[in-house]
C-alpha positions in Angstrom: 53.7 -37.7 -2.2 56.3 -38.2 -4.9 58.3 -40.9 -2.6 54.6 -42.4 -2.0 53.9 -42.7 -5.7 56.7 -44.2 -6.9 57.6 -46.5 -3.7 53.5 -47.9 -4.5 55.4 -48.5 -8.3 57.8 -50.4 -7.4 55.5 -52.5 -4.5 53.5 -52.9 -7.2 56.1 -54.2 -9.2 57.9 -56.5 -6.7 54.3 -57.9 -5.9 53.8 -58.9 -9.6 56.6 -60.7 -9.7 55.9 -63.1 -6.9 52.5 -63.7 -8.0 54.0 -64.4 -11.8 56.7 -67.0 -10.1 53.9 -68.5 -7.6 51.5 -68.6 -10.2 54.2 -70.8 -12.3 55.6 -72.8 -9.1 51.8 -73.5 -8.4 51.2 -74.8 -11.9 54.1 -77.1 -12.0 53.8 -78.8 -8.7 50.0 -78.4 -8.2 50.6 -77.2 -4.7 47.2 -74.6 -4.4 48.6 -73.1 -1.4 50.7 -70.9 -4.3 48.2 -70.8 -6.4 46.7 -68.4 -3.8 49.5 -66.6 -2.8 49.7 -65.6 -6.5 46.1 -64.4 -6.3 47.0 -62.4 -3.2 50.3 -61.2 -4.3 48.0 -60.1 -8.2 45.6 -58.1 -5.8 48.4 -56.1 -3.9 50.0 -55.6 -7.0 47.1 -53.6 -8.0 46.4 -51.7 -5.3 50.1 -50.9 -5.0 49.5 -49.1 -9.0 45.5 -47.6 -8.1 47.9 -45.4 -5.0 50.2 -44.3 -7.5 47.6 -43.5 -10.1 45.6 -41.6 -7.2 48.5 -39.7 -6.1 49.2 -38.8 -9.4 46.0 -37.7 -9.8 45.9 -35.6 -6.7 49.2 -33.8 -8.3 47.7 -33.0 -10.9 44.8 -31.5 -9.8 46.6 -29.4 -6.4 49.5 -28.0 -9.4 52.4 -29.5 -7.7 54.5 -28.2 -10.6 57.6 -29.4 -8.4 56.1 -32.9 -10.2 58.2 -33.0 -13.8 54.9 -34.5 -15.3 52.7 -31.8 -13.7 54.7 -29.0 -14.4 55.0 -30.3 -17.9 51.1 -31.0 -18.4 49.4 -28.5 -16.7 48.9 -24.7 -15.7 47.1 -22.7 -12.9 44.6 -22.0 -14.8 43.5 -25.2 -16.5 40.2 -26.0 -15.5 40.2 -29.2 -12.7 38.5 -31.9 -15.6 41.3 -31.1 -17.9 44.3 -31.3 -14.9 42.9 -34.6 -14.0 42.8 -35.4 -17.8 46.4 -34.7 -18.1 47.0 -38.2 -16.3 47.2 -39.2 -20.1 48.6 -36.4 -21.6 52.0 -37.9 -21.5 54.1 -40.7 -22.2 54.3 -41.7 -18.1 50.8 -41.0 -17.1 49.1 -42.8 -19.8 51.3 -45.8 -19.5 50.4 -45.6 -15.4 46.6 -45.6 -16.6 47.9 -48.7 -19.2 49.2 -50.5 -16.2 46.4 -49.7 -13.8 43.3 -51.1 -15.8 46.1 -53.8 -16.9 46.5 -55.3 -12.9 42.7 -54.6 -12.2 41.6 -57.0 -15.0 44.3 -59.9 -13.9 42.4 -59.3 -10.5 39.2 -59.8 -11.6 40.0 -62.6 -13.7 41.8 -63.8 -10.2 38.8 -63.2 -8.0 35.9 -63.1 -10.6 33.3 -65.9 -9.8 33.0 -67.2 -13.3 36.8 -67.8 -14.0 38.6 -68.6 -10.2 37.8 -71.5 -10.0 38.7 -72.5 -13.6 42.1 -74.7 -14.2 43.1 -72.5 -16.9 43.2 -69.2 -14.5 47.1 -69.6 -13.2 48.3 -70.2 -16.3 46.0 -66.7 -17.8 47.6 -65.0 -14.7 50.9 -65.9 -15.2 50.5 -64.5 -18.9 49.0 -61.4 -17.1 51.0 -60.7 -14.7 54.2 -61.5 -17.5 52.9 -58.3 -18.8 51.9 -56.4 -15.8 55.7 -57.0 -15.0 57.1 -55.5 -18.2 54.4 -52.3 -17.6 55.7 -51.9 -13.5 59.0 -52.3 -14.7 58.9 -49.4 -17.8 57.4 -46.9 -14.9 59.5 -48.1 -11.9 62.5 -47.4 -14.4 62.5 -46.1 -17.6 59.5 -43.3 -17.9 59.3 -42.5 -14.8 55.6 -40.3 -13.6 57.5 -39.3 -10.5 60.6 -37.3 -11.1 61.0 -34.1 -8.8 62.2 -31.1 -10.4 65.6 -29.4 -8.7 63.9 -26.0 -9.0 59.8 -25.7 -9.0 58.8 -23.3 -11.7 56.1 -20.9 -10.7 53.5 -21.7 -13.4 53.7 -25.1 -15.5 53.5 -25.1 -19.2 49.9 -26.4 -19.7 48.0 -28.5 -21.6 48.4 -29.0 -25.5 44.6 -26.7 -26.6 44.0 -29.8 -29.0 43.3 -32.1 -26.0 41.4 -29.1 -23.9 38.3 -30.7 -25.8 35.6 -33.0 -23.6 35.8 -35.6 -26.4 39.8 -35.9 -25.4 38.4 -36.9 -21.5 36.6 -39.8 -22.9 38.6 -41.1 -26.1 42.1 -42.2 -24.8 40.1 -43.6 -22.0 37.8 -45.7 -24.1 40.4 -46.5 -26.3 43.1 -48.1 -23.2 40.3 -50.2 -22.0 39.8 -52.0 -25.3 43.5 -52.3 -25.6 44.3 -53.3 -22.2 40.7 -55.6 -22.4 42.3 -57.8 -25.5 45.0 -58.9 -23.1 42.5 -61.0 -21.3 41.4 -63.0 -24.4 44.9 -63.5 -25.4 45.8 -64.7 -21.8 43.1 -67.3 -21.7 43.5 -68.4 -25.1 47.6 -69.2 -24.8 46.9 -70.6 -21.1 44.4 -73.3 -22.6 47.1 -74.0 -25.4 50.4 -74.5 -22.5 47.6 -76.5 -20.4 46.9 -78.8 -23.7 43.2 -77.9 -23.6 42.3 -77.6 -26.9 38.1 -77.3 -25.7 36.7 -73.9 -26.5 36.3 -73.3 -23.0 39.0 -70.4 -23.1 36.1 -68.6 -25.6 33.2 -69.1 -23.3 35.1 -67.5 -20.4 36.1 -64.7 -22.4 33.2 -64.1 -24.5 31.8 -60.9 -22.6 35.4 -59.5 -22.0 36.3 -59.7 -25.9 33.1 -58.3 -26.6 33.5 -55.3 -24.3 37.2 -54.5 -25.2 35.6 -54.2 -29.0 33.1 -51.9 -27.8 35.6 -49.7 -25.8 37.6 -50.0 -29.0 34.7 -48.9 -31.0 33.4 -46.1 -29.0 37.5 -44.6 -29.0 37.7 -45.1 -33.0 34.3 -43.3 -33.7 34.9 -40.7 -30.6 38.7 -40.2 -32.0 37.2 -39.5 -35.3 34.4 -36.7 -33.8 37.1 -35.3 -31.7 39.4 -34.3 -35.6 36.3 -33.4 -36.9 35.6 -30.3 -34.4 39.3 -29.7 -33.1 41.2 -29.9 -35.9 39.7 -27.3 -38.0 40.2 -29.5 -41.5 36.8 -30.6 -42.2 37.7 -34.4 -41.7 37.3 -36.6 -39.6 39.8 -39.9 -40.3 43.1 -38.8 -42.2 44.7 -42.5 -42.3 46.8 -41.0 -39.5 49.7 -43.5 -38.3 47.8 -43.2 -34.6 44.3 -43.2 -36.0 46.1 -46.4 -38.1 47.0 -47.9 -35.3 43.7 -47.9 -33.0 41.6 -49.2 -36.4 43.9 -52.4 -37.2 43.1 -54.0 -33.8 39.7 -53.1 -34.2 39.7 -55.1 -37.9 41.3 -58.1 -36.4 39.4 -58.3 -33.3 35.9 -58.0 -35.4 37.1 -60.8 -36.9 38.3 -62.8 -34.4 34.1 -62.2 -32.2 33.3 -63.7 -36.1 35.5 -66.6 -36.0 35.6 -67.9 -32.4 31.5 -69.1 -33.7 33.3 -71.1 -36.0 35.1 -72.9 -33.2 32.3 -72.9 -30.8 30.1 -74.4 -33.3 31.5 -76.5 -35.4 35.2 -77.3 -33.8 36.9 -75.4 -36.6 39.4 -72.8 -36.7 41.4 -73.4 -33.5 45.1 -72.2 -34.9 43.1 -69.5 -37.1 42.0 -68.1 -33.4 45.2 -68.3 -31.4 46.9 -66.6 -34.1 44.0 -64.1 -34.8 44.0 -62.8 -30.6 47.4 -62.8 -30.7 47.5 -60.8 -33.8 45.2 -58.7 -32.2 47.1 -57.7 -29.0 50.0 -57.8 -30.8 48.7 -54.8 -32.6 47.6 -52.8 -29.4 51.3 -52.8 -28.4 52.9 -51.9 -31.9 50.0 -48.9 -31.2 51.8 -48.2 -28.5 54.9 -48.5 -30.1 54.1 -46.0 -32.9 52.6 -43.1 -30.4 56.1 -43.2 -28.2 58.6 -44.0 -30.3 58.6 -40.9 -32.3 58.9 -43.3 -35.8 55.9 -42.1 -37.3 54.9 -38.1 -38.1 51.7 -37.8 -36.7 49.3 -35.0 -34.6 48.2 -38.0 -32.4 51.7 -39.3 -31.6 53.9 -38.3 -28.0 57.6 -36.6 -28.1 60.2 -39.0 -29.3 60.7 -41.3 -26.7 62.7 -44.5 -26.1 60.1 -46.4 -24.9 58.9 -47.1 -28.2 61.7 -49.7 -28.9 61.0 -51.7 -25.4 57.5 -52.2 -26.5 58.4 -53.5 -30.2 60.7 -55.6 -28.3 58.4 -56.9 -26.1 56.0 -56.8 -28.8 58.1 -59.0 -30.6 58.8 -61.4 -28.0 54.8 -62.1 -27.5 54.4 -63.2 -30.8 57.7 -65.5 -30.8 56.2 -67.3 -27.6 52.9 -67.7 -29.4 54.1 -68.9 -32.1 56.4 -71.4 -30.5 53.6 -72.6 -28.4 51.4 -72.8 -31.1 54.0 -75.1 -32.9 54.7 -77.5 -30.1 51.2 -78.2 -29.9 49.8 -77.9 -33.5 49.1 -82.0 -34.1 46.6 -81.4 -30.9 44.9 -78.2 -32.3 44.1 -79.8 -35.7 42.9 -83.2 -34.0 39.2 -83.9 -34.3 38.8 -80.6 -36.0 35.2 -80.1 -38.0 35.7 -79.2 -41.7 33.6 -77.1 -44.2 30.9 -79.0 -45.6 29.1 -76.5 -47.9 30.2 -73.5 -49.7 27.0 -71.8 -48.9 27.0 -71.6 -45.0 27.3 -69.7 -42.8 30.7 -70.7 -41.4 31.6 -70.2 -44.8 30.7 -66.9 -44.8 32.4 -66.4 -41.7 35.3 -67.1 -43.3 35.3 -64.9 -46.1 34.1 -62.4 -43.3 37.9 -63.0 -41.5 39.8 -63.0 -44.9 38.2 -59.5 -45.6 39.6 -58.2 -42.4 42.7 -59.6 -42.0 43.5 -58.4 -45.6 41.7 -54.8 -44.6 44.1 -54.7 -41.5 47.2 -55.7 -43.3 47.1 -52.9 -46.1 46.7 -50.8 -43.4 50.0 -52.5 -41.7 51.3 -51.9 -44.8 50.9 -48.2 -45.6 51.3 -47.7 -42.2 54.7 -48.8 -41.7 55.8 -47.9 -45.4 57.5 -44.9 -44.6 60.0 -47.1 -42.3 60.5 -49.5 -44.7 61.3 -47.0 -47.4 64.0 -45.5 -45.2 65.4 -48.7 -44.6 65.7 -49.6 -48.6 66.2 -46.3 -50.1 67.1 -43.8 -47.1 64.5 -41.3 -47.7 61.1 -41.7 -45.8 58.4 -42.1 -47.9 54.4 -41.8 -46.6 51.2 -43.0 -48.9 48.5 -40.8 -48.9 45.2 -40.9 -48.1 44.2 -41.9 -51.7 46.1 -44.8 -51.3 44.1 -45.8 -48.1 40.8 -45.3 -49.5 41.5 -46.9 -52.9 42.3 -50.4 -50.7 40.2 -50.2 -48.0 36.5 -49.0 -49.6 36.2 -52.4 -52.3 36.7 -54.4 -48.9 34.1 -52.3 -46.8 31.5 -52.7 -49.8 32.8 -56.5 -49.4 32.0 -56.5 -45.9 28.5 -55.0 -46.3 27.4 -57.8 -49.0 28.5 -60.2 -46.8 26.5 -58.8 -43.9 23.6 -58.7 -46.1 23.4 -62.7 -47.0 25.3 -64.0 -44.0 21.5 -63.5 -41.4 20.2 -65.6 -44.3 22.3 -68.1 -44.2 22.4 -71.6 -41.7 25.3 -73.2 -40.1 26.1 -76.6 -42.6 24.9 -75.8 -45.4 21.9 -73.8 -47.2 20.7 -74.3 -50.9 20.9 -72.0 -53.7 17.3 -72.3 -54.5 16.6 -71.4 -50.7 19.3 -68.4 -50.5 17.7 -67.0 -54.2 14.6 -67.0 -52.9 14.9 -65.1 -49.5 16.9 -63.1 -51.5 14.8 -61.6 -54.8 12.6 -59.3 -52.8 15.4 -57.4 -50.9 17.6 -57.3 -54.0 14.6 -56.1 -56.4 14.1 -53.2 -53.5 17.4 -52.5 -53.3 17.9 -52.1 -56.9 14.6 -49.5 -57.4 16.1 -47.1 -54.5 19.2 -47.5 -56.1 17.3 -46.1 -59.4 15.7 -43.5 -57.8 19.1 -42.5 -56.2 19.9 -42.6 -59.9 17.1 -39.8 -61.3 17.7 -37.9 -58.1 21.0 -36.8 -59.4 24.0 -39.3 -57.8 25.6 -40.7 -61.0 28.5 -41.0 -59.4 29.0 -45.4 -60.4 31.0 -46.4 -57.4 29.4 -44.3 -54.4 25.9 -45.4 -55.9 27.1 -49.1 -56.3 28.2 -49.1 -52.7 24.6 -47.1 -51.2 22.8 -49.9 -53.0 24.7 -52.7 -51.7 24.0 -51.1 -47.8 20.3 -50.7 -48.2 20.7 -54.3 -49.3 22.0 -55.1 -46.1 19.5 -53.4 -44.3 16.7 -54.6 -45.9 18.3 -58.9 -45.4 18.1 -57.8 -41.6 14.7 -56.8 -41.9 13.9 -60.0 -43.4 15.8 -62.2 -40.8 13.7 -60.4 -38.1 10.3 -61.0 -39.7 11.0 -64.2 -41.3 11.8 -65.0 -37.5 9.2 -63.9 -36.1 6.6 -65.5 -38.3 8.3 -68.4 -37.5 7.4 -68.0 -34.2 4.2 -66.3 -34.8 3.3 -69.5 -36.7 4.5 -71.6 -34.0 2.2 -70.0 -30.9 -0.1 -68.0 -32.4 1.0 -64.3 -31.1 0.7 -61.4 -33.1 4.1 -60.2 -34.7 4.9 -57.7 -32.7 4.9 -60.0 -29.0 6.3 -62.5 -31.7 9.3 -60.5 -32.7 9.5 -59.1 -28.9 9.6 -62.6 -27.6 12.7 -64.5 -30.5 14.8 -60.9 -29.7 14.6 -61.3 -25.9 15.4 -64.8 -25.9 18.4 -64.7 -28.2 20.1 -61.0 -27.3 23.3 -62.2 -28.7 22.3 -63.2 -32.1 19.7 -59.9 -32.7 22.4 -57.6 -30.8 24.8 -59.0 -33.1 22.3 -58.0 -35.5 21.4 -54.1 -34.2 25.2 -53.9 -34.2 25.3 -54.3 -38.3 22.0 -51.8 -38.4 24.5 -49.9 -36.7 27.4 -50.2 -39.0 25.4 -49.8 -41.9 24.0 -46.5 -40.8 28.1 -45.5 -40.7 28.9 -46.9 -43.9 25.8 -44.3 -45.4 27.8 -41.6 -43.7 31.0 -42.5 -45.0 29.9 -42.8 -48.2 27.6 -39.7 -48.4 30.5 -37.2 -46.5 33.3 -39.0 -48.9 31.8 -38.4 -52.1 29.7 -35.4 -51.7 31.6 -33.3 -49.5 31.3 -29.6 -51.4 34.3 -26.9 -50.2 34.9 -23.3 -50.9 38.0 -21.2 -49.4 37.3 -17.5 -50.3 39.0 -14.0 -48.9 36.4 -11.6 -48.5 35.4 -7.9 -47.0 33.5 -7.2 -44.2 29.9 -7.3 -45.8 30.8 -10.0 -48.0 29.2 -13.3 -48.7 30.2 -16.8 -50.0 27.4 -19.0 -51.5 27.8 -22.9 -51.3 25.1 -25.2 -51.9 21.4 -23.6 -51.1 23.7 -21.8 -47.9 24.1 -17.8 -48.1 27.3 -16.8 -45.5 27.7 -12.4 -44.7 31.1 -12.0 -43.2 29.7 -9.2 -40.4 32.5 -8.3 -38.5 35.5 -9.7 -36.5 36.3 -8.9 -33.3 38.8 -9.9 -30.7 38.6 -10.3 -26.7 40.7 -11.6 -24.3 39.0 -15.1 -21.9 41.4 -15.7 -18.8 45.0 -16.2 -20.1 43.6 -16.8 -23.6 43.1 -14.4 -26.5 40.2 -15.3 -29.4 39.6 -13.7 -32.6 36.2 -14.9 -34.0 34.5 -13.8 -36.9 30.2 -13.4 -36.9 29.0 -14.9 -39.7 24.9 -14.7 -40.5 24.2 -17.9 -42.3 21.0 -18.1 -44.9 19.6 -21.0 -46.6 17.3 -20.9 -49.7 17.2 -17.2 -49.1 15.7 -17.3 -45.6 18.3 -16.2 -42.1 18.4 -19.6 -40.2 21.8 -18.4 -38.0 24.5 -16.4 -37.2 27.4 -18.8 -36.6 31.0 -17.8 -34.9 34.4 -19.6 -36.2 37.3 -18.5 -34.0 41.0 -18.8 -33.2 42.6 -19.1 -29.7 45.8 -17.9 -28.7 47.3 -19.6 -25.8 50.1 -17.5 -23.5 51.6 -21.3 -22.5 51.1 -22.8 -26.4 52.5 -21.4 -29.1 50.5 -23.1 -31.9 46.9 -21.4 -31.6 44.0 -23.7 -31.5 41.1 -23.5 -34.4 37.4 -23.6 -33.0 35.2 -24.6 -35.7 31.3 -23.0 -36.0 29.1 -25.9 -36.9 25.4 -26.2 -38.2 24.5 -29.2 -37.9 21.2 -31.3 -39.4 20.3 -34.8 -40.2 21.0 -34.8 -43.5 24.3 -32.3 -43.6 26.6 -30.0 -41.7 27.4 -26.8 -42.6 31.3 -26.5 -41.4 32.8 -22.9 -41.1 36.5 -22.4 -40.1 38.4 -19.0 -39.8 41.6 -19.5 -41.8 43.1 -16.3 -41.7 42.3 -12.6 -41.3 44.3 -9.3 -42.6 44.6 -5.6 -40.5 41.9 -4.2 -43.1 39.6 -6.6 -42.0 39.4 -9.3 -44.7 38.8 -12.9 -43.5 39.8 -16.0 -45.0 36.9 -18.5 -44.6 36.6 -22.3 -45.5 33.2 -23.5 -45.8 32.2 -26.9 -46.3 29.2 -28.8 -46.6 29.2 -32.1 -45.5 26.6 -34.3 -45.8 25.6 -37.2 -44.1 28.2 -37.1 -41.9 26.2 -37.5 -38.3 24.5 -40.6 -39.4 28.4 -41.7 -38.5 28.2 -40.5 -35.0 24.1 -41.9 -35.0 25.7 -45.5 -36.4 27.8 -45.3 -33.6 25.3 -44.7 -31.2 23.4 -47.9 -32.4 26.5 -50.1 -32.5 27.3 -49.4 -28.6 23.4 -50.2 -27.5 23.7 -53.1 -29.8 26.8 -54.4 -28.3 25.3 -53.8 -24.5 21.9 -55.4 -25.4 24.5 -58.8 -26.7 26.1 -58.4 -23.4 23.1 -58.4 -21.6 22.6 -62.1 -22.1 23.4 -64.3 -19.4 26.4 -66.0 -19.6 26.1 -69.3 -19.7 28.2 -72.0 -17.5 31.5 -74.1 -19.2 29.8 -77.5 -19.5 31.8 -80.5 -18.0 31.7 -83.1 -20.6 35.2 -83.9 -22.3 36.6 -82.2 -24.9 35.9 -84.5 -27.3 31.7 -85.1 -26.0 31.2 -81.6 -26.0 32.9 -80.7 -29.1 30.7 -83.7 -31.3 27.8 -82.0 -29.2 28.3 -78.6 -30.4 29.4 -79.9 -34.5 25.7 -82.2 -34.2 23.4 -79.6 -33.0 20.7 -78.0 -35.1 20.5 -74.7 -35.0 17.4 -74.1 -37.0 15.8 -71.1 -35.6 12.5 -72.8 -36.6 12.7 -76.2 -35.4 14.6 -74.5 -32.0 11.0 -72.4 -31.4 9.1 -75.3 -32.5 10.6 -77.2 -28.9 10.3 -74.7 -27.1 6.8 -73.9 -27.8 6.2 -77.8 -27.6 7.7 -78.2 -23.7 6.0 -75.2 -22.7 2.7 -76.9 -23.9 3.3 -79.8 -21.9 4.1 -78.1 -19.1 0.8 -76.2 -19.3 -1.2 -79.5 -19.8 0.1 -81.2 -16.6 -0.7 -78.1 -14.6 -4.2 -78.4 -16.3 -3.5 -74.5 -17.1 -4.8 -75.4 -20.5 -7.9 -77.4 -22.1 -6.6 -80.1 -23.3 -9.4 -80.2 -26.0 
């Protein structure tokens, strides 16, 4: 099975080659019958890597410990979801599970009916398959998933207990298929640029696959941060880790980049701006890569020190020098009939304050991030920032963010008066300010967390007023009642009002931030059996603690009976595991959770006499995090539900003075719409015409 696995490797790998030098022979002499071979060869090439993943997989869940990887990763008695969740547990599985999503999504883009047909596919597969070459070639040769052990140990070594967690099945997945899924963006967008189509057509094919690999990248951010929050027994749940670091950054520049590409699509704007921002973007999955093998960075996320780091920064490296230089040799082309800003006060305007704020947000965190290299190199000692240093950058550009998500619904492409903006604007601002007040006599006087609640609910109530303001506008236009009114303007425009739900969405996790940040209340008190701690309104007895042993495992938990405003609600139960295969023990946190707070209880250390170490937190707001997150994924799916509409034929040119004329008034586009389906009622004599 070994032979099997890595012979379907190196099929895989000699089959991406010849479709990377058809695809390029095709392009040059136009001759489609390679330009088909290169299709075939892509699809062998990825069912040559989905056998090696399956046999891996089978590996891992039969224990064939005689498998290095297996023995290394798993134990007999590891329960079957976490074997099979070993596959990226290590450096060589996860890049196999890298590589495999990697050659599926050059074959759909092969075979899919929306792109095959398209004249910028061979070049996007060449660029593909450039990659899928350099991710065969790392497994066929350098980590190697594989390798047969001389003598086959009885028992492997097991699992790390921090990834025996169900949120570690789901996170590193979520988080590959937004990394891989930015590949396909950046393939389009530097095949239009060698094929000296400077059209937005590149966007339009890509549009659902950016907006996906964002979501996967989302879902893996927010799901990384639940996963620390229970696991790692701190009380946290985003520690400006170099890993965590390196998942958020392409997260900031993609965001911007979903922001930007409008620009181009609607006013012919922004073309270098968006070659540079995708390939910014997936230059950042790799150096994420880079920084979780290479062993460069401390961090509880990261994999053994491995070599592999350094191919990636080199390859990493050459990706942006190719860009760059294709970029350059066709720059006079790019800014040709490009559209220019014609008003402060628009919404393109806005857009691009919007991309400035993240770009700047992902470079600070470039920045700290990598500081502790570039200290070595200058001084020769290694030298991390802190969190504080993190939070004191980043939260003035989230608080930018959120007042630019407030005015930016209000706002329409061109221009849009002062008098106009200060007018949709009072009402929401007035409200704003008189929760902000009572905020005030409730008791937060803290200036800069209370700044930054009021400038969310401020946001939140804009969005309000974009719905309703659009649906009167219908309402006025057909005569429904509001409700069919705003049911009809959301289903006919799922990408502007998911784009919308989406903000609701990251609103509701800006509340949590700020709320668990700044109000987050901690005690870590000794105490006897009989005991109590008091935090907040919350009453915790220290009843007994007890050991047992579960399998191969030993736990010591504590029972702790939990009041609140003098009345028993629970008894909750912190523990520690002991693992015979680990020796770091693993800390199980005892949660209460409720809307408004948790109450987080960890067992940090115990003596013979039976004293117990406890630190208690109370943390509130912290699931309206997870809850934001929730509504940013159903946000992001109602977008995608939208049909995707077909690349138009015109010329470059047509098209683009089509899309900088159009009016995009929301008013005057229902106002149409309503008017044709009134004539087509009249013909049809479905109507009086009195």
């Amino acid at each position: 099975m070994n032979l099997l696995g890595h012979g379907a490797i190196v099929f895989g790998l000699v089959l991406a080659v010849y479709s990377f030098v058809a695809s390029i022979i095709g392009i040059f002499t136009k001759r489609e019958t390679f330009l088909k071979q290169a299709k075939l060869a892509g699809f062998g090439m990825f069912i040559g890597t989905a056998v090696a993943t399956g046999v891996l997989l089978y590996l891992l869940g039969t224990s064939h410990f005689e498998n290095e990887y297996v023995s290394k990763y798993t134990n007999l008695d590891l329960p079957m979801m976490y074997k099979l969740s070993a596959l990226w547990a290590g450096n060589a599985g996860s890049l196999l599970l890298w590589t495999v999503l990697l050659t599926l999504y050059t074959t759909i883009i092969f075979y899919s009916k929306k792109t095959r047909n398209h004249a910028v596919v061979p070049y996007a597969g060449a660029i593909m398959n450039a990659n899928n070459i350099f991710f065969l070639f790392m497994l066929a040769f350098i980590t190697k998933p594989f390798v047969v052990l001389d003598t086959v140990p009885v028992d492997g070594s097991g699992l790390n207990p921090l990834l025996q967690n169900p949120g570690m099945v789901i996170h590193p997945v979520t988080l590959y298929l937004g990394y891989v899924g930015m590949a396909v963006p950046f393939a389009f967008g530097v095949g239009s640029l060698l094929m000296r189509n400077m059209n937005s057509d590149w966007i339009q094919l890509t549009r659902k696959w950016t907006l996906t690999a964002w979501l996967f990248l989302t879902l893996g951010n927010v799901l990384g941060g639940q996963w620390a929050y229970v696991e790692l027994g701190w009380g946290g749940y985003w520690a400006w880790d170099a890993v965590e670091n390196a998942s958020f950054m392409p997260w900031l520049t993609a965001t911007a980049f979903l922001h930007s590409v409008m620009v181009q699509e609607r006013k012919n704007m922004l073309r270098v701006w968006n070659i540079g921002l995708i390939t910014f973007t997936y230059a950042l999955t790799l150096f994420g890569t880079y920084i979780a093998r290479s062993g460069a960075l401390t961090s509880v996320h990261a994999f053994p020190n491995s070599p592999l780091g350094n191919y990636f920064l080199a390859f990493m490296g050459m990706t942006i020098v190719f860009t760059v230089y294709a970029v350059m040799s066709r720059y006079q082309q790019l800014q040709a009939n490009s559209g220019q800003f014609q008003s402060y006060v628009s919404k393109e305007s806005s857009f691009l304050v919007n991309n400035l704020l993240l770009v700047g947000a992902a470079i600070a965190v470039l920045w700290g991030t990598v500081f502790p290299l570039t200290s070595e190199f200058l001084t020769g000692n290694k030298i991390a920032l802190d969190i504080s240093f993190f939070n004191t950058v980043e939260a003035p550009i989230l608080v930018g963010l959120m007042f630019l998500m407030a005015i930016c619904p209000l706002l329409a492409w061109n221009s849009a008066g002062f008098s106009e903006l200060r007018t949709k604007l009072i009402i929401t601002s007035i409200l704003s300010l008189v929760i902000g007040a009572s905020l005030y006599v409730y008791g937060i006087r803290q200036l800069y967390p209370l700044f930054a609640t009021i400038i969310v609910l401020f946001m939140i109530a804009n969005h309000f007023v974009a719905f309703v303001s659009d649906a009167k506008a219908r309402q006025k236009s057909t005569g429904e009642t509001i409700a069919r009114a705003l049911g009809g303007i959301i289903g006919k425009n799922r990408r502007r009002y998911g784009g919308y739900f989406v903000h609701l969405g990251i609103a509701v996790m800006a509340l949590g931030i700020i709320g668990s940040h700044n109000f987050t209340q901690q005690v870590m008190q000794t105490i006897n059996i009989g005991d109590s701690i008091t935090i907040k309104d919350y009453k915790l007895t220290y009843e007994n603690l007890k050991e047992k042993p579960v399998g191969s495992k030993d736990v010591v938990f504590a029972d702790v009976a939990v009041e609140q405003n003098g009345k028993r609600i629970a008894t909750v139960r912190p523990e520690v595991i002991f693992y015979t295969t680990w020796e770091q023990p693993s800390t199980e946190v005892a949660l209460l959770s409720s809307w408004g707070e948790d109450l987080y209880v960890v067992l940090s250390a115990w003596e013979p006499d039976g004293r117990a170490t406890f630190t208690v937190k109370v943390n509130p707001l912290i699931n309206w995090i997870w809850i934001g997150g929730i509504i940013v994924t159903l946000g992001t799916l109602f977008a995608l539900s939208t049909r995707s509409r077909s690349v138009q034929a015109e010329p470059p040119a047509k098209r683009d003075s089509l899309a900088s004329d159009s009016n995009d008034d929301l008013v005057k586009q229902i106002e149409r719409e309503i008017e044709l389906e009134l004539k087509k009622k009249l013909n049809s004599s479905e109507v009086d015409p009195k």
